[in-house]
C-alpha positions in Angstrom: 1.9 -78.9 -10.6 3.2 -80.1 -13.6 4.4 -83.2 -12.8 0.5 -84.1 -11.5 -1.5 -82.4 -13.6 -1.6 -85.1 -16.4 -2.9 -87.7 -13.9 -5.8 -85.2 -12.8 -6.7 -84.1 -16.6 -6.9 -88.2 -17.0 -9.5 -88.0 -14.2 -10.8 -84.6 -15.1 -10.2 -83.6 -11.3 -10.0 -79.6 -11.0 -7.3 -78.5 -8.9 -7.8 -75.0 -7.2 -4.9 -73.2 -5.7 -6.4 -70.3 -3.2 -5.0 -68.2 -0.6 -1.5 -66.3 0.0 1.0 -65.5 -3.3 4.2 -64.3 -3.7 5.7 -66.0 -0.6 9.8 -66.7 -0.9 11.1 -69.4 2.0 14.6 -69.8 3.4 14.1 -73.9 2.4 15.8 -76.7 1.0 13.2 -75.8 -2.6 13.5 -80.1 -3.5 12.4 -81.2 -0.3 9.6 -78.5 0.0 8.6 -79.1 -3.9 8.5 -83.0 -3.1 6.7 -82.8 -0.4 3.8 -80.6 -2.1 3.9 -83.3 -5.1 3.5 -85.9 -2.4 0.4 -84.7 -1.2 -1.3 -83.4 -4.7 -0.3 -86.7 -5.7 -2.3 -88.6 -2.7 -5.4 -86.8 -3.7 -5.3 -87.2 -6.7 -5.0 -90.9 -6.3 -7.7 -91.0 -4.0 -10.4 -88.9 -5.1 -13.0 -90.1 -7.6 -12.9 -89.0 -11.2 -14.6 -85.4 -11.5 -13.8 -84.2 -8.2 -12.1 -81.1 -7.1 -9.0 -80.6 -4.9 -8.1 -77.4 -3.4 -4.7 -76.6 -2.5 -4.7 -73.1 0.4 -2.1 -71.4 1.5 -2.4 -69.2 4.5 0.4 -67.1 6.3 -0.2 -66.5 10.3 1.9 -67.8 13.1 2.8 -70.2 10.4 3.0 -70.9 7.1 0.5 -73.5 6.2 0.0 -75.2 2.9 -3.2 -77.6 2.8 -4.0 -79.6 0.5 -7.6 -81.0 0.8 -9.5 -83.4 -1.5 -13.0 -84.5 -1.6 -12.0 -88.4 -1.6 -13.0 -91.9 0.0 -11.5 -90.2 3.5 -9.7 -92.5 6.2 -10.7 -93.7 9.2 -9.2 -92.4 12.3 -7.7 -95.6 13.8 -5.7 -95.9 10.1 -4.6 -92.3 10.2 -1.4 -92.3 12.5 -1.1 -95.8 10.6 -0.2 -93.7 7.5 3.1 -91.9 9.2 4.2 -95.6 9.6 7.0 -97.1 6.4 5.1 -99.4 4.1 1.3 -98.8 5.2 -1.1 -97.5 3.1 -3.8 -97.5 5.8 -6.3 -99.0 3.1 -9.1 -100.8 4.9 -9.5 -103.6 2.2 -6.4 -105.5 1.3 -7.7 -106.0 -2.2 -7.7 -102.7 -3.3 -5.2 -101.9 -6.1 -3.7 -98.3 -5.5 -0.3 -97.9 -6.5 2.6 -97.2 -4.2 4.8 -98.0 -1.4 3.6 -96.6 1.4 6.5 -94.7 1.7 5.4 -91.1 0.7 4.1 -89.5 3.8 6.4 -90.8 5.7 9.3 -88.9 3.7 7.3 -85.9 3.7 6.9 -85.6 7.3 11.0 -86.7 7.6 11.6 -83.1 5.1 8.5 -80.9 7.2 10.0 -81.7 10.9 13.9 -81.5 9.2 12.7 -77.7 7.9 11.6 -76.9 11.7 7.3 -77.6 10.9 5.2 -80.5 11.0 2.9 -82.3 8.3 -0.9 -83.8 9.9 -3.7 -85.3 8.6 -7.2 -84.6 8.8 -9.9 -86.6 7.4 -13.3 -87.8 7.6 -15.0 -90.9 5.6 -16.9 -90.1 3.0 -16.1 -86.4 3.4 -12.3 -86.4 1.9 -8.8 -85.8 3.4 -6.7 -82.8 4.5 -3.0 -83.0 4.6 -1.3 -79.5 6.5 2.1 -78.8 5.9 3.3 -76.5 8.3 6.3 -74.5 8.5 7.4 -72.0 11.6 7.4 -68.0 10.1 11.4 -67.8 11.1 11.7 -69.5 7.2 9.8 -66.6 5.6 11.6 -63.9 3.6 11.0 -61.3 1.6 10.1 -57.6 1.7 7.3 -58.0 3.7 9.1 -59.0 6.1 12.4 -57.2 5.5 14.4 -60.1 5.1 15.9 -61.0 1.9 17.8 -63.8 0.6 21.0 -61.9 0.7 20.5 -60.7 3.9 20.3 -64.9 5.4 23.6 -65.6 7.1 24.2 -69.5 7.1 
């Protein structure tokens, strides 16, 4: 959070973190930290001043961690466009957002490499969802009755 939360105080965007706690992963914690930074970032960049982004996570099959913003939202023919190297799916060539065009495509690279996946959802004018998934098998913790001692590698 802190390495975002300067660019959303500059845009006095609210981010809102809802959902499970306390949750300890068997996971490469740079990858999974980049990836999260990835997304925050995205919405950040891509939501209006004032807005509010939410980031859930939710413990089932899975774990998911979503990170949803009330942005511009993207079209649905530019969506898989996104998961391509150096396409920032923007509709208008003159528009001025930073970056590469490289970021989600990284962060899909670590999700599958850590056995889960990364999607989009989004609807223009409604905003953008990006799910990180991850399968339950890297869960630990005494829920469970797995702990990181107990992880044979």
């Amino acid at each position: 959070m802190r390495l975002v939360r300067g660019r959303a105080n500059d845009r006095a965007q609210r981010v809102h973190i809802k959902g499970d706690s306390g949750i300890t992963l068997f996971a490469d914690t740079r990858a999974i930290k980049q990836i999260v930074v990835n997304l925050l970032s995205n919405a950040i960049k891509y939501s209006s001043d004032n807005e509010n982004i939410e980031i859930l996570v939710t413990l089932g099959s899975n774990l998911s961690v979503t990170v949803r913003d009330t942005g511009r939202g993207i079209t649905a023919h530019r969506l898989a466009e996104l998961f391509q190297p150096f396409n920032r799916g923007q509709e208008d060539a003159a528009q001025t957002t930073e970056g590469a065009g490289l970021g989600l495509v990284i962060a899909r690279k670590l999700a599958r490499l850590h056995g889960g996946d990364l999607i989009l959802q989004s609807e223009v004018g409604v905003g953008t969802a990006a799910i990180l998934t991850l399968p339950h098998e890297r869960l630990i913790g005494d829920a469970l009755g797995i702990l990181p001692w107990d992880i044979r590698a």
